[in-house]
N, C-alpha and C positions, 0 to 999 in steps of 0.2 A: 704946314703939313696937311690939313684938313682940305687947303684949299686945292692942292696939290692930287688930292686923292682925291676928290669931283672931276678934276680935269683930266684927269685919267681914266675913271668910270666912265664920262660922256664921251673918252673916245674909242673906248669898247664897246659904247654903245653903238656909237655912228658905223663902227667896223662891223659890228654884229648884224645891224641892221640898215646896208647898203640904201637898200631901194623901200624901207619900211619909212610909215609917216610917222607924224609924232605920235598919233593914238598907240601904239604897240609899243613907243618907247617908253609913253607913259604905265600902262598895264604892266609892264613888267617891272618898274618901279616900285607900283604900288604893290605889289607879289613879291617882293622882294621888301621893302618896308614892314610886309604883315608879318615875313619869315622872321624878321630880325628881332620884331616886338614880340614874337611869340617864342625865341628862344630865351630872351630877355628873362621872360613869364617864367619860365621853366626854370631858369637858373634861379629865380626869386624866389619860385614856390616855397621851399624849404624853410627858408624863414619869413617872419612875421615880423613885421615892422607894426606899431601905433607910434603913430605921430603926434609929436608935444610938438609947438610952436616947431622950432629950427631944428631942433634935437630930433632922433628917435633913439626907441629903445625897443631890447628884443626881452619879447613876450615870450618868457619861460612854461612850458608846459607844466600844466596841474601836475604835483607831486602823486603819486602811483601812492594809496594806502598801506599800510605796513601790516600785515596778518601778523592777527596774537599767535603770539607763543602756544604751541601747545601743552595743557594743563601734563603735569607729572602722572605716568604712568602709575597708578597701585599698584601693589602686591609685585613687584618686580621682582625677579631671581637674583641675587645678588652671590658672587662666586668671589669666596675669599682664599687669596692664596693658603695652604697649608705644611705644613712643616710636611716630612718626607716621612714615612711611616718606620716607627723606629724596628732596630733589626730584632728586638727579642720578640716583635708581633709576629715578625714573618717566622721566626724559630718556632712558634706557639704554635701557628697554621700547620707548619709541616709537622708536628709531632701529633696534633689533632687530627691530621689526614690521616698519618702511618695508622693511630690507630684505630681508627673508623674503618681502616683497608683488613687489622688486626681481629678487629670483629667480627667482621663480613666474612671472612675466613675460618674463623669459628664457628658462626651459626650453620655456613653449610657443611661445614664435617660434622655437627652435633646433627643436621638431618640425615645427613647420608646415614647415621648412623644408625636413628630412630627409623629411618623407613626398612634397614637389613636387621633389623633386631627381631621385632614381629615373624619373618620369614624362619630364622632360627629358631624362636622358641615355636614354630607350627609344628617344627620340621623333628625337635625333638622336645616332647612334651617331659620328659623325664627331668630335665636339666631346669623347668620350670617349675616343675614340684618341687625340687632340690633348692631352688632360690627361696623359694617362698618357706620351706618348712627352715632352713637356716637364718631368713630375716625371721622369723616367729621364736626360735630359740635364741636369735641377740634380744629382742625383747624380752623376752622372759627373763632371763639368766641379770637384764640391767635395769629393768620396774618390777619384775615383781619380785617385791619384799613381802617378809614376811607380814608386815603390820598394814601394807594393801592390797597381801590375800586372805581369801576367809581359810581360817585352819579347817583340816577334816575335808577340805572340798577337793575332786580334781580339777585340775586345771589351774589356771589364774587367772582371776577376774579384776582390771583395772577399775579405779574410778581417779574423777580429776581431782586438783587439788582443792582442799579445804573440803574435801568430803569422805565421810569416812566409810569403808566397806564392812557389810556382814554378807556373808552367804552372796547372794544374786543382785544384793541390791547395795546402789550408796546414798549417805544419807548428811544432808546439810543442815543444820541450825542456821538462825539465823541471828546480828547480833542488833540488830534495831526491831521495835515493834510498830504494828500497822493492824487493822481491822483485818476480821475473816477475810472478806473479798477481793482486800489490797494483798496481803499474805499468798492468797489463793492466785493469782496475779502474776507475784513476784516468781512464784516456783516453773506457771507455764513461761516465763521468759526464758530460764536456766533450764528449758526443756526437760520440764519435771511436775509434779503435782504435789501437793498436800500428801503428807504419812496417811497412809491407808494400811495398820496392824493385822496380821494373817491368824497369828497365835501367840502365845502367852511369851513363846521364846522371844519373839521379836520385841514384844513387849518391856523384857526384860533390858534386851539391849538397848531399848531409846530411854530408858532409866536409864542407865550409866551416862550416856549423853548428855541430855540435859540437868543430873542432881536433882539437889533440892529446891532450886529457884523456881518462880510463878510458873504458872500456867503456861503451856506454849499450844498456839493451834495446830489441829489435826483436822484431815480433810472428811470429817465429819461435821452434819449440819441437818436440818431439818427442812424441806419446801415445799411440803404439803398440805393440805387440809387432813389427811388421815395422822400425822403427827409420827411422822414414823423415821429412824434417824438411816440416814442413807448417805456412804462413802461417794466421794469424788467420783470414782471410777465407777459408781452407778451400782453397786450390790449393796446386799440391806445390810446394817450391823448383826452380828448374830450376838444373842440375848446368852446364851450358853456359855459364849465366851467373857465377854463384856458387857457391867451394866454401866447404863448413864446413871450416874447418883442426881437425883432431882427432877425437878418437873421438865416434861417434854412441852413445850411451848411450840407454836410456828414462829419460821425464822429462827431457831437459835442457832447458836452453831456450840460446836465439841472445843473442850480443850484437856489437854491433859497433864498433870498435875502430881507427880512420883508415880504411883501405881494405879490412881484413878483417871475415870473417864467423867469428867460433869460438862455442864450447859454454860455458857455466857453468853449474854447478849454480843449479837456478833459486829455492832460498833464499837467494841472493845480495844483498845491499844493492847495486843501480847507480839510476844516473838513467838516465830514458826518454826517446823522442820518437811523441808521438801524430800523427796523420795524418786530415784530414777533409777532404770536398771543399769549393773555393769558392766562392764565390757569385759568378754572375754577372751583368751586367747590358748 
């Protein structure tokens, strides 16, 4: 077959080139040789042959490196199915709503009503005296009793609890004892002062209060160098009325004791009576 296809070749050649010499038969041989070894080439390229002795074998390409894994994410969000929201939350929602809708409909009728209230009572001042002197007779008619008004007075005069009334003023004992200036202390908390005695009446009455028992302080005391005994409320004792039994010392302070007025040192442990005015109505 090989030789068969030379002799056909050469006689394409001769046909090809009638009046050509052998130089042009050959060139175009060799042009044709290089075509053939250079398709050869090409169809080779792709693989790689190393030759052992008789054998070859095909030269596998360097394996491609494998990229690490990348490290786990932190703090990831993690979404876990959940059960279906049972039906008495959504009942609870909807009753919660109604009445948050229930209130907001309140608050503005209770303004509408506050902003035409004020225009009425302008408009008739009478119907406003009328309220007030009617709230002032339920009070009266349902606090004042008899045993927290002063008899003989008009009016009614309140005082709070655990404190007793006479006349204008009410008056607290107290049931623990503490120095003058802790004492003194205690009463401006309960918005009030140390007993400051006017006259002998009143006198009489914080006897029944306190009895027989020790000593209780009064907001009498001494803080001068003239030695002279001076109430809380900044007026001098009057001598006419009340004496200090004993020696006037600086710093002492008053207590009183049934019907006397004497000195103790006023780092003394006694119980007090505070003194504030009433309220009247």
């Amino acid at each position: 077959m090989a030789e068969r296809a030379d002799c056909v070749y050469n006689n394409v050649l001769e046909t090809s080139f009638p009046h050509g010499g052998s130089a042009q038969i050959q060139d175009y041989r060799e042009n044709r040789t290089q075509a053939k070894l250079e398709r050869q080439r090409k169809v080779a390229a792709p693989c790689k042959y190393q030759m052992r002795g008789e054998a070859s074998q095909v030269v596998s390409p360097p394996p491609v490196p494998r990229r690490p894994d990348p490290p786990p994410r932190q703090n990831m969000m993690v979404f876990e199915a959940r059960p279906p929201c049972p039906r008495w939350h959504r009942t609870a929602l909807g009753l919660g709503g109604a009445g948050n809708l229930l209130l907001l409909g309140t608050v503005a009728v209770l303004g509408v009503l506050v902003y035409q209230r004020p225009s009425q009572i302008n408009g008739n001042p009478a119907m406003c005296n009328g309220s007030l002197k009617s709230f002032r007779s339920s009070l009266t008619q349902n606090l004042c009793e008899v045993q927290n008004s002063s008899a003989g007075d008009s009016g009614c005069r309140l005082c709070a609890r655990h404190w007793k009334p006479h006349r204008d003023k009410c008056y607290w004992l107290s049931d623990g004892s503490k120095y003058w200036s802790g004492s003194r202390d205690d009463c401006t908390q309960r918005r009030s002062h140390l007993l400051v005695i006017q006259d002998q009446e009143e006198m009489v009455f914080i006897q029944n209060i306190i009895g027989d028992q020790n000593p209780v302080w009064i907001g009498l005391n001494i803080t001068s160098s003239r030695k002279n005994w001076t109430w809380v409320d900044g007026s001098p004792l009057n001598q006419t009325l009340f004496t200090v039994l004993g020696p006037a010392e600086e710093n002492s302070c008053a207590a009183l004791k049934k019907n006397r007025i004497q000195p103790e040192i006023c780092n003394t442990d006694l119980k007090w009576i505070c003194q504030k005015a009433a309220v009247q109505l």
